[in-house]
Each structure stands twice: as C-alpha cells, then as structure tokens.
N, C-alpha and C positions, 0 to 999 in steps of 0.2 A: 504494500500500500504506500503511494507517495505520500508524505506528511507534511514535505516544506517545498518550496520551489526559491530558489535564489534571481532566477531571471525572471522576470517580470512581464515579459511578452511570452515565455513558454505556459508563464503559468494560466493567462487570460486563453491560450488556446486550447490548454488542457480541461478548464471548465467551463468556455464557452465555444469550441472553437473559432474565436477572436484572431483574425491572422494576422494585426494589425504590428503585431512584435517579433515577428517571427519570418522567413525569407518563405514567401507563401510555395516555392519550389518544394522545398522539403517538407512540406504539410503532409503529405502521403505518409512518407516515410515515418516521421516524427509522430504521427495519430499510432501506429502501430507499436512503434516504442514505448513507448507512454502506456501505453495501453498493457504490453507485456512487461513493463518496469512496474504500473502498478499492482498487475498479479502474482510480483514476484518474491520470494521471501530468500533466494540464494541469489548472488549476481551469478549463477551457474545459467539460472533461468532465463537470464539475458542471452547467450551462446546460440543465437540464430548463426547459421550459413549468411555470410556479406556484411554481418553487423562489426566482426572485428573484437570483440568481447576482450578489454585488454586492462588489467590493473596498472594505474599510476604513480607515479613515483614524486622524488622532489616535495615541493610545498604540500601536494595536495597527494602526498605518500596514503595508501590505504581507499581511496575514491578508484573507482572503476570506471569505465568509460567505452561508448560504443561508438561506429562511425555511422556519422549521417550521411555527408556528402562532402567530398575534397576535404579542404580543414577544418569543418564541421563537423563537432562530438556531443553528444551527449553525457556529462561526466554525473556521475551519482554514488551515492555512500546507500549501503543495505543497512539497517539498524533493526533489531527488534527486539 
C-alpha cells in the first residue's frame, strides 16, 4: 500500500488521474506501477520483465527503484 508520495504531481495522478504533474507520455506506464507498487508488500513484487527492479545506493542507500522511460525512475522505500 503507498502511504506517502514525495512528488506532488505523481501523487494528484495517482488519486485523481491528474496529468497535470506528471510527462503525460508515461501515464500508461506509470498507472501500472503504481498500481503494482501499491499491491505490493516485497519490492520483489515490483520485478516485472522491462521495469528494471534495481536497489539504490548513495544518499538514498536502501530505496528501490524501477524504470519508467530513459532517465525516468520510479524510486520507493517498502515499509510495513
């Protein structure tokens, strides 16, 4: 279950789909994620074919992270 969103146009699209925050190109993609990030309880669950399912390092050591589109990621923490 998502609990918090940090970006502020991902999260108007998440519960309104609001594109106004968001590069309306990867609206496809990004409604699917979201949608399997919020069913998720392992970032194992994220490990779609093309999503790229990758832990991060650096500042934001322990955050996971999947690809949207070129430099475009989705990065998130699992907590429960």
């Amino acid at each position: 279950m998502i609990k918090s969103f940090k970006h502020k146009g991902l999260e108007a699209f998440f519960e309104s789909a609001n594109y106004a925050g968001i590069n309306p190109a990867h609206a496809s993609k990004l409604k699917h994620q979201l949608a399997q990030l919020n069913q998720a309880t392992q970032a194992i669950h994220m490990k779609i074919p093309g999503w790229n399912l990758h832990l991060l390092s650096g500042t934001v050591a322990g955050h996971w992270s999947v690809w949207v589109n070129g430099n475009w990621q989705l990065a998130f923490d699992i907590c429960i």
